[in-house]
C-alpha positions in Angstrom: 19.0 119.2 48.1 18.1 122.6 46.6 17.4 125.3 49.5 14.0 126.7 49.1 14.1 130.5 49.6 11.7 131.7 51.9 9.1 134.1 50.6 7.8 137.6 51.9 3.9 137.8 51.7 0.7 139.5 53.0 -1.4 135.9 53.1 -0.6 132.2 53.5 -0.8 131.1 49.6 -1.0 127.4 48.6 0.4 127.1 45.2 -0.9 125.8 42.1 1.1 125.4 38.6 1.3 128.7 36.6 -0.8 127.2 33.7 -4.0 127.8 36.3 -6.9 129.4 34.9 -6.6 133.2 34.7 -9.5 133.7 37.1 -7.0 132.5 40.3 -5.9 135.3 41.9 -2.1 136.3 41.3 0.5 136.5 44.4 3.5 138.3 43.6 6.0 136.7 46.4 9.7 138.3 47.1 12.7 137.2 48.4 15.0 138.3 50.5 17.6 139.0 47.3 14.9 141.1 46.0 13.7 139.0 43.2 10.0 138.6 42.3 8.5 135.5 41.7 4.6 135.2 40.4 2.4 132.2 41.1 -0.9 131.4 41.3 -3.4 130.5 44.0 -6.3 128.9 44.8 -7.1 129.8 47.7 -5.6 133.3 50.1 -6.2 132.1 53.1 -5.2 128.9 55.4 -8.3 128.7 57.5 -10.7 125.7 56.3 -13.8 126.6 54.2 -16.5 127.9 55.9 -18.7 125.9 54.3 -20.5 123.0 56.3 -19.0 119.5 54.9 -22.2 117.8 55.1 -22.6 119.4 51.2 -23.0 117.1 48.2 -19.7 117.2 46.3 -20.2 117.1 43.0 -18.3 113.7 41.6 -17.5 114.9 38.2 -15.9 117.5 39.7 -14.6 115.4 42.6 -13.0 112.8 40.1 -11.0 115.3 38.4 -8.5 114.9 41.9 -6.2 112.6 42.3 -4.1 111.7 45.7 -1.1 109.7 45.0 -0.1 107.5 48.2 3.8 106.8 48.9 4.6 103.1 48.6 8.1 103.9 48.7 10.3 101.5 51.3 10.5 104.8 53.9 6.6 105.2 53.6 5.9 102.0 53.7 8.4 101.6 57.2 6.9 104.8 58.8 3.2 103.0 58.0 4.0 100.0 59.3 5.6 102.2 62.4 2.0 103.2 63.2 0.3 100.1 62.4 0.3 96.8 61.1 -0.6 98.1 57.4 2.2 98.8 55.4 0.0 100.7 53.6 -1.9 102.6 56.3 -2.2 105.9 54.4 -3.6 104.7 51.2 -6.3 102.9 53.1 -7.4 105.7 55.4 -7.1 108.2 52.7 -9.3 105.1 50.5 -11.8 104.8 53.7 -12.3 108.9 53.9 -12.8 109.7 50.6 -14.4 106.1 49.4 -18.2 108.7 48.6 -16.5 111.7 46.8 -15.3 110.1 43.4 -11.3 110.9 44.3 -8.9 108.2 42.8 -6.4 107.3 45.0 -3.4 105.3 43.7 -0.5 103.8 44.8 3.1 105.3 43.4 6.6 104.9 44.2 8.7 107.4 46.4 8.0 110.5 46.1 11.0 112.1 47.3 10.5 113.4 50.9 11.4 110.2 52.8 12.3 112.4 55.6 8.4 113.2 56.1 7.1 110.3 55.6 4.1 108.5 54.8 3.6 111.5 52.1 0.6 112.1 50.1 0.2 114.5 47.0 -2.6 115.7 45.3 -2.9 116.2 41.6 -5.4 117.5 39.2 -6.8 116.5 35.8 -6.1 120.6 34.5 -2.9 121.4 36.2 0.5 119.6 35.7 2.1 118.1 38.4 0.9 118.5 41.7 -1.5 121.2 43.3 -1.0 122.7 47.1 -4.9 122.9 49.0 -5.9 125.0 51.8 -5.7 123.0 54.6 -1.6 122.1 54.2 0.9 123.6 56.6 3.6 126.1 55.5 6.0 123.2 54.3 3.5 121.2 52.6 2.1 124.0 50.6 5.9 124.7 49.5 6.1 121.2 48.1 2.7 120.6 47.4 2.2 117.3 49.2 1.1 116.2 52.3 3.3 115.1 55.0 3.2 112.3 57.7 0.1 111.1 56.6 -1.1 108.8 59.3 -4.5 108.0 61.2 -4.8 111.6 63.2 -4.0 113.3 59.9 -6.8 111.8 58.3 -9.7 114.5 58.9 -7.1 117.1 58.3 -6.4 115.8 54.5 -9.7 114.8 54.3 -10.9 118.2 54.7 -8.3 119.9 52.4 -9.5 118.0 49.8 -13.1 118.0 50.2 -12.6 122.2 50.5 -10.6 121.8 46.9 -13.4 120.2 45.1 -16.2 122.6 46.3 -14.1 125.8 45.2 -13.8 124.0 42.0 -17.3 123.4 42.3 -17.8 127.5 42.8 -15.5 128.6 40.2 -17.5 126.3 38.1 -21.3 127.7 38.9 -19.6 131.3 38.5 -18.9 130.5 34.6 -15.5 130.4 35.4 -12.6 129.0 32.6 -12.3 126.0 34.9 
């Protein structure tokens, strides 16, 4: 395993890729050998939206998200560790989201057995996966959600919901979306 270095900076960022849309705001980050590194947010702050949840989500907007649910064997034994579902976080995530347009789909390991059941969350214009607000220091780092079982379910649900209504902003702003 790579170490991750640890970053230096004035607000909690969650990452997305560096292809975002220019109207994200830019975090420079440094380490502690004094390097910069530049990515690019969606959010500057941890705390949830402030905005109430009972708002329609748009689904166009909504469908352009993607969850990918672990099946890998260590996901599927950590489900199965919780409940009798050995695919326990793909159906919560399913039953959560089931009126917001959100695919969810099953995929092979993901690569952080050690946290498992993992989630991640892509979207249609970013590659790879995207960090939300709502994900705890680790998560944000590697953009996926960790230990995904029943009490995590509002948690994720709520990151997720919050990502689609900023996209929903940027969009009624006129922003390059």
């Amino acid at each position: 395993m790579i170490p991750i270095p640890r970053y230096a900076y004035p607000v909690k960022p969650l990452y997305l890729p560096s292809s975002s849309p220019k109207l994200f705001q830019d975090i420079s980050l440094t380490s502690p050998s004094t390097t910069t590194k530049t990515t690019t947010s969606l959010y500057t702050s941890a705390s949830p939206p402030s905005q109430p949840t009972s708002l329609p989500l748009d689904r166009k907007e909504a469908s352009k998200f993607t969850l990918l649910a672990c099946t890998g064997p260590k996901c599927t034994r950590a489900n199965l560790s919780y409940s009798s579902d050995p695919e326990a976080s793909f159906n919560l995530l399913a039953d959560r989201l089931a009126d917001t347009g959100v695919e969810i789909e099953e995929v092979g390991c993901l690569g952080w057995c050690k946290r498992a059941p993992c989630v991640s969350v892509e979207h249609e214009e970013y590659e790879g996966r995207i960090g939300l607000e709502g994900m705890t220091d680790s998560e944000g780092a590697q953009k996926m959600f960790f230990g995904v079982v029943e009490g995590e379910g509002g948690r994720i649900e709520e990151a997720v919901r919050g990502g689609i209504r900023q996209m929903m902003e940027l969009e009624d702003e006129g922003g390059e979306v």
